[in-house]
C-alpha positions as CSV (number, residue, x, y, z in Angstrom):
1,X,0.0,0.0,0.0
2,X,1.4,3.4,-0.9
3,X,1.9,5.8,2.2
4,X,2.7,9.9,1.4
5,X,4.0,11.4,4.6
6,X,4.9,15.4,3.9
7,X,7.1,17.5,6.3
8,X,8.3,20.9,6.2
9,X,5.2,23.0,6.4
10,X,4.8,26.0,9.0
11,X,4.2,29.7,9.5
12,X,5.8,31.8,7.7
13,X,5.9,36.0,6.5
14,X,4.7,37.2,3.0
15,X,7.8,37.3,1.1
16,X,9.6,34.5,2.7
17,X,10.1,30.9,1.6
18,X,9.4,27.4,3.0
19,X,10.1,24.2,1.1
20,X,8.2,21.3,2.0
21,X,8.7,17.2,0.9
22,X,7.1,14.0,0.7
23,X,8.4,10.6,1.6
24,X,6.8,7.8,-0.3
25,X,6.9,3.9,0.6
26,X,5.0,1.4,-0.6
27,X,5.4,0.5,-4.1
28,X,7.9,1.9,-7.3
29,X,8.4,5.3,-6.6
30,X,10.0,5.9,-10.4
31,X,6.1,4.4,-11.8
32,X,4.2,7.5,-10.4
33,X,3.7,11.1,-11.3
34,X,3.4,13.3,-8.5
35,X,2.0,16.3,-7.7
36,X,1.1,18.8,-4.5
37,X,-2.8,19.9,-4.4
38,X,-4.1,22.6,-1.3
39,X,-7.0,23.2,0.4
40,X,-7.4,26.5,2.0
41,X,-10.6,26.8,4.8
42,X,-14.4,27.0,2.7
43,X,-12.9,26.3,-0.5
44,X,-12.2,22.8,-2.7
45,X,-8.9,21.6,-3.1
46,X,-7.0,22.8,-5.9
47,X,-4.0,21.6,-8.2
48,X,-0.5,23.3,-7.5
49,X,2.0,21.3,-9.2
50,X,3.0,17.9,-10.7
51,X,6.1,16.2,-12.2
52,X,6.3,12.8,-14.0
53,X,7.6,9.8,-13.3
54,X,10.8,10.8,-14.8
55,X,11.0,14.6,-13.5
56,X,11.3,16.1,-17.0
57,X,7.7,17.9,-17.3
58,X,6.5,19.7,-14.7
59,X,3.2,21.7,-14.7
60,X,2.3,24.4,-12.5
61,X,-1.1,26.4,-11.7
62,X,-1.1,29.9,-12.8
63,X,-1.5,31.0,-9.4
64,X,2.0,29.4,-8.0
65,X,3.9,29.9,-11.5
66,X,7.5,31.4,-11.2
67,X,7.5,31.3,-7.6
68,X,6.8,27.5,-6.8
69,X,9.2,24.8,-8.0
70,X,8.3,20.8,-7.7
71,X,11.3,18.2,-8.2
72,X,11.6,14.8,-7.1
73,X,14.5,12.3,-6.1
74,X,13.9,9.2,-7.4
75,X,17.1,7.5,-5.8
76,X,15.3,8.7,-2.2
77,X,11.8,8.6,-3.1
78,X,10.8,11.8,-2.4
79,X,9.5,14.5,-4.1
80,X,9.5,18.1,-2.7
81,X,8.0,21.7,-3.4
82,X,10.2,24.8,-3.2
83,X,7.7,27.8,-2.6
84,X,9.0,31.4,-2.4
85,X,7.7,34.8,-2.6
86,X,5.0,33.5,-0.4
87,X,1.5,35.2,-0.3
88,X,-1.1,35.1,2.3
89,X,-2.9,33.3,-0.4
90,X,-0.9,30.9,-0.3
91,X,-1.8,29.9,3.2
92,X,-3.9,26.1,2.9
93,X,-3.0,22.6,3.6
94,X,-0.8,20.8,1.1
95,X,-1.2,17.4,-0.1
96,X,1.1,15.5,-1.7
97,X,-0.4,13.2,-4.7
98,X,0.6,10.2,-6.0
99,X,-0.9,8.9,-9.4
100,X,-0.9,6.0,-11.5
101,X,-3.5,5.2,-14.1
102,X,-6.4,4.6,-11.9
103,X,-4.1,4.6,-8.5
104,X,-4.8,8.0,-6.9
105,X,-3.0,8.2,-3.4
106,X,-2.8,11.2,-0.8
107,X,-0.9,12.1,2.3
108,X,-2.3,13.4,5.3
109,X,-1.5,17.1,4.7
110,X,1.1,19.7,5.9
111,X,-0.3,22.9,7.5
112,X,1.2,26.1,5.5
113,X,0.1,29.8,6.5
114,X,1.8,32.9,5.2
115,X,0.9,35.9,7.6
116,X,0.4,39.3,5.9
């Protein structure tokens, strides 16, 4: 069974940085794409980046564009999101996402919140 376990998240002031990363166990890490979705409170969760299996296309959301990068190691399993120029926008709970063909797995979530 695939586990997602992110770290890294925290409180942090516009303008500043925080990176955050996701362990994953379970199965072949090099098979899945990953990506990192948020939920901030009242709204649905939303797409904020994703990298295949091999880490050569990345995608971002408009919203996180130029300021968010995702990579991942496949030698550690782990993928990670690199987020500067932080907004108070930005403040939600990342998930990390795991995906392959009809697989969809998620971690537990990591707390981020940018004060203005």
């Amino acid at each position: 069974q695939v586990q997602l376990v992110e770290s890294g998240g925290g409180l942090v002031q516009a303008g500043g940085s925080l990176r955050l990363s996701c362990a994953f166990s379970g199965d072949t890490f090099r098979h899945y794409g990953m990506g990192w979705f948020r939920q901030a409170p009242g709204k649905e969760r939303e797409f904020v980046a994703a990298i295949s299996w091999t880490g050569s296309m990345t995608y971002y959301s408009d919203s996180v564009k130029g300021r968010f990068t995702i990579s991942r190691d496949n030698a550690k399993n782990t993928v990670s999101l690199q987020m500067s120029s932080l907004k108070p926008e930005d403040t939600a709970v990342y998930y990390c996402n795991a995906r392959l063909t009809a697989y969809d797995y998620w971690g537990q979530g990591t707390q981020v919140t940018v004060s203005s």
